[in-house]
N, C-alpha and C positions, 0 to 999 in steps of 0.2 A: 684481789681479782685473779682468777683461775687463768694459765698461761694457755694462750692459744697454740695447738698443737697440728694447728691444720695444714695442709699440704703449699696450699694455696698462700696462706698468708708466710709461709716460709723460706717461698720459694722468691716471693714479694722483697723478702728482708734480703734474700740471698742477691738478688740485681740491685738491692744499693748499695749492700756490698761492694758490689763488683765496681758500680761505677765508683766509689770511694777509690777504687784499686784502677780509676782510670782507662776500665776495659772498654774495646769497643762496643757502639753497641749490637752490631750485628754477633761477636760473642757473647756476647750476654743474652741474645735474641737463643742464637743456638745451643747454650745452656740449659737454658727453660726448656726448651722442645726437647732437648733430649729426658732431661729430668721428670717432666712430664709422664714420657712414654715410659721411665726406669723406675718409678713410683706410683703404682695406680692406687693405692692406697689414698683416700681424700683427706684422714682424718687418724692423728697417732695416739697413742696414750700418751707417750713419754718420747724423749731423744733419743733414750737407749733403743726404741721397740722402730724408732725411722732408721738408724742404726744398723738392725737386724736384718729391715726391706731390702740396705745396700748390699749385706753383703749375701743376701740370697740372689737378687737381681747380678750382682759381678758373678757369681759363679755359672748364673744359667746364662751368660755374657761367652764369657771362657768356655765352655761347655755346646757351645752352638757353633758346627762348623761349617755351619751355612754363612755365618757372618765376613767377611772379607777381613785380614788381619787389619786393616788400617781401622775398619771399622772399630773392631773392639779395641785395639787403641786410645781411639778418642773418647770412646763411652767410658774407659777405665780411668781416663783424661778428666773428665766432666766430674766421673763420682771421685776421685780423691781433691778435684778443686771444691766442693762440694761440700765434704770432710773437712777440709780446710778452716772452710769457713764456721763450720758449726763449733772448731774448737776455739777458733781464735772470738767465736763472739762468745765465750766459754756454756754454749750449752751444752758440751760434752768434755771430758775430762782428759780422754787420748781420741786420736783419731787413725784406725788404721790405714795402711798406705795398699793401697792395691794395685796390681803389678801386672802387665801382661807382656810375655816375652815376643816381642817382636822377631820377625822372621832375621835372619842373620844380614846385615848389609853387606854389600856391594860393594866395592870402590866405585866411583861416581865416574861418568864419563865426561872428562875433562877434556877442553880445548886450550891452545898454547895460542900465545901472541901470534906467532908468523900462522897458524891456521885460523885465525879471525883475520889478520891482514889476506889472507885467500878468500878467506870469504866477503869481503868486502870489496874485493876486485871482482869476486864474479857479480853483485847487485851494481857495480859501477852504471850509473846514470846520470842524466838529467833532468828524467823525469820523475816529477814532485813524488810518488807513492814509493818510488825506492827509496828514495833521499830520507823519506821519513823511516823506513826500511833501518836501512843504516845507521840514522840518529840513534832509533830505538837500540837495537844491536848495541853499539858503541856503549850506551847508556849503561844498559847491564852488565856489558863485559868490563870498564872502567870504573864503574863505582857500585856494581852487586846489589844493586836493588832490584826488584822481583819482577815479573812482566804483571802480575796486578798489581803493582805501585805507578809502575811506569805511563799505565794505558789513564791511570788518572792523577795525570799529570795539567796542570793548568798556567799559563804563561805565568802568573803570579808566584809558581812553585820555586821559577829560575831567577835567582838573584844576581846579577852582573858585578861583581866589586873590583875597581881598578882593571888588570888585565886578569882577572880569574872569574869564574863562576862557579857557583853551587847552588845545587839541586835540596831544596825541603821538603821533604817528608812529613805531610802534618796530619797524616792520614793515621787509622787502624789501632791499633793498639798504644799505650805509652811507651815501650820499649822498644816500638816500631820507626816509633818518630824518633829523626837525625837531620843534623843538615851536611851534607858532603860536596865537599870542594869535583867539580867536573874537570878531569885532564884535559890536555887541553886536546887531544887527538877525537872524544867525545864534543868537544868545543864546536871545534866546526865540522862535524856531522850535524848541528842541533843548526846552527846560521846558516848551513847547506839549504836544509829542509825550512827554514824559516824561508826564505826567501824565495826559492820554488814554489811551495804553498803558498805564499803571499802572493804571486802571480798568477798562479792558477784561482785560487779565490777572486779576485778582481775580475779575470777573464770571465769564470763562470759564477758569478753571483754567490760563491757558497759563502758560510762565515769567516769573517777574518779570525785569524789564530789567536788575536785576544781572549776570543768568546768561546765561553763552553773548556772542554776538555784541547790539551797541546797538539797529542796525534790524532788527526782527525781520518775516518773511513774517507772512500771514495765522495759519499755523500755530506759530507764537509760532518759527520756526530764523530759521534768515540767510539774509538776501533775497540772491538773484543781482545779479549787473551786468546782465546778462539783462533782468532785471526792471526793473530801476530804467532802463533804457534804452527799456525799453515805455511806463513810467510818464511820461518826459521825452515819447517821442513823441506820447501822449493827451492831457497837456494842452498841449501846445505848439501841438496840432492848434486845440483849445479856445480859446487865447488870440490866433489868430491870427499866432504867429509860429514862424518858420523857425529852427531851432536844434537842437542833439545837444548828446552832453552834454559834447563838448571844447569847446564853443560856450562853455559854466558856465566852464570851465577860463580859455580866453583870455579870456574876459569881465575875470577877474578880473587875470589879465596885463594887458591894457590899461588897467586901473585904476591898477595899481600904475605901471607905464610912463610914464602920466599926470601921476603925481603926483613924475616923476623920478628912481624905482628905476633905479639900473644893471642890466645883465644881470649881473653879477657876484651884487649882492643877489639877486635872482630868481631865479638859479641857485638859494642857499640856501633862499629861503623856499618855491619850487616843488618844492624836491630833484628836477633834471633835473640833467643833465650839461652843462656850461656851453657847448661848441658847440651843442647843441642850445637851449639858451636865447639863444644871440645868432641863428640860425635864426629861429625863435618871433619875435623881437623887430624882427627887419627885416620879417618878414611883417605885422606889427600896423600 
C-alpha cells in the first residue's frame, strides 16, 4: 500500500505525536494553525519534497519584516518541532534546525523583597478585592508561577499539609506541571483573602470560593491576566515603583539564584524549559 503523503493526514499523526509528548492541547491546537497556514501545499510526493516547503516557507518567514520578531520566533518554533518530529518517527533521515536570531535581550526589570514589602503596604486593606490583590502578588513573587497559572487557580489546586501548603500546578504543558511548597508570607495573604471573600460572598450571593476558579472578579467568575495586569499597574503607580508582572516572576528567580539554585533546579520549580532558564539566569 502506497504511503500517504498528504498534508492533512500528517499533520494528524503529528498531534499524536505531540500528545504522546504530553503537550497541551491548546499547543497542539496552535501548532496545526500555524502549520496549516506554513504549508498550503495539500498533497506531497515525498518527505524530502514537504521538506523543501519548510525550508522555503522559514526563509520567506526571515525575509518578511512586517512580521514582529516574536512572531517569527515561534513560527521558526513550530517548524523545527515539526522537523523533529518527522525525524524521530524516521520519515526523514536529518532534520535541519532553523534558527531565528532574536533581538538582543534586556536585563529584566526586577523587583527586591523590601520593594514588594512597599508594595504591599500601599494595597493594605480590608477590603475582599485587594486582599485578593495581594494573595495573587505574593503568589508570584514567592513561588514564580505565571499570572496565567495563577488566574486558574481552583481551591483544589492548594494543598494544606501539617503547618505548610503548596500550590499544584496541573495545568498546560508536562514540564509546566510542579507542585510547590507556599512561604508562608504568601500563606496568609491566600487566608487573608479566603476569608474576606468568604464574607462578602455570603453578604452578596456571589459563589462560594469552592466553586469555579480561586480569584474570583468583582462578579464572583475568573479574573483575567487582563485584569490582574491593570491591578499590578495601579498600585505599582501608587507605591512608587517600576515593575510588571514578569518583574513578580524574575523577582522570585533572583531569589532563588541567590540563594544558589542551579538552572537545572529552576527549570523544575519555575516549569520553563531549561534553555530558557539558563537564558533567564545569565540575564539576572
Amino acid at each position: 500500500m502506497a504511503e500517504d503523503y498528504s498534508r492533512d493526514k500528517i499533520l494528524e499523526e503529528f498531534a499524536f505525536y505531540l500528545r504522546d509528548k504530553r503537550r497541551a492541547e491548546w499547543t497542539i491546537t496552535t501548532y496545526s494553525w500555524d502549520l496549516l497556514k506554513l504549508l498550503p501545499t495539500k498533497t506531497f510526493q515525498d518527505y524530502d519534497s514537504l521538506v523543501e516547503e519548510i525550508d522555503k516557507e522559514i526563509r520567506l518567514i526571515h525575509e518578511n519584516e512586517d512580521l514582529k520578531p516574536s512572531t517569527k520566533a515561534r513560527k521558526s518554533s513550530t517548524l523545527n518541532t515539526f522537523l523533529g518530529f518527522l525525524k524521530e518517527t524516521g520519515k526523514i533521515k536529518e532534520a535541519p534546525t532553523y534558527y531565528y536570531k532574536k533581538e538582543e535581550r534586556v536585563p529584566p526589570v526586577l523587583i527586591t523583597e523590601k520593594q514588594f514589602k512597599n508594595l504591599m503596604r500601599a494595597i493594605s486593606s480590608t477590603e475582599y478585592k485587594r486582599a485578593r490583590d495581594r494573595a495573587i502578588f505574593a503568589l508570584m513573587f514567592y513561588t514564580g508561577i505565571r499570572e496565567s497559572e495563577v488566574v486558574k487557580l481552583e481551591d483544589k489546586n492548594f494543598e494544606p499539609e501539617k503547618r505548610k501548603m503548596y500550590v499544584n500546578i496541573t495545568f498546560g504543558d508536562s514540564y509546566k506541571r510542579r507542585r510547590l511548597e507556599v512561604p508562608k508570607q504568601a500563606i496568609r495573604e491566600i487566608d487573608a483573602y479566603k476569608k474576606l471573600y468568604s464574607a462578602h460572598s455570603t453578604r452578596k450571593g456571589k459563589p462560594s470560593i469552592e466553586l469555579g476558579t480561586f480569584f474570583k472578579s468583582s462578579r464572583g467568575k475568573k479574573i483575567s491576566t487582563r485584569s490582574v495586569r491593570r491591578k499590578l499597574t495601579k498600585w505599582t503607580a501608587r507605591a512608587g515603583i517600576n515593575a510588571t508582572l514578569l518583574s513578580l516572576v524574575y523577582g522570585y528567580a533572583k531569589m532563588q539564584t541567590d540563594k544558589g539554585i542551579t538552572p537545572e533546579q529552576l527549570t523544575s520549580l519555575m516549569g520553563i524549559l531549561h534553555g530558557s532558564t539558563k537564558e533567564l539566569v545569565e540575564l539576572l
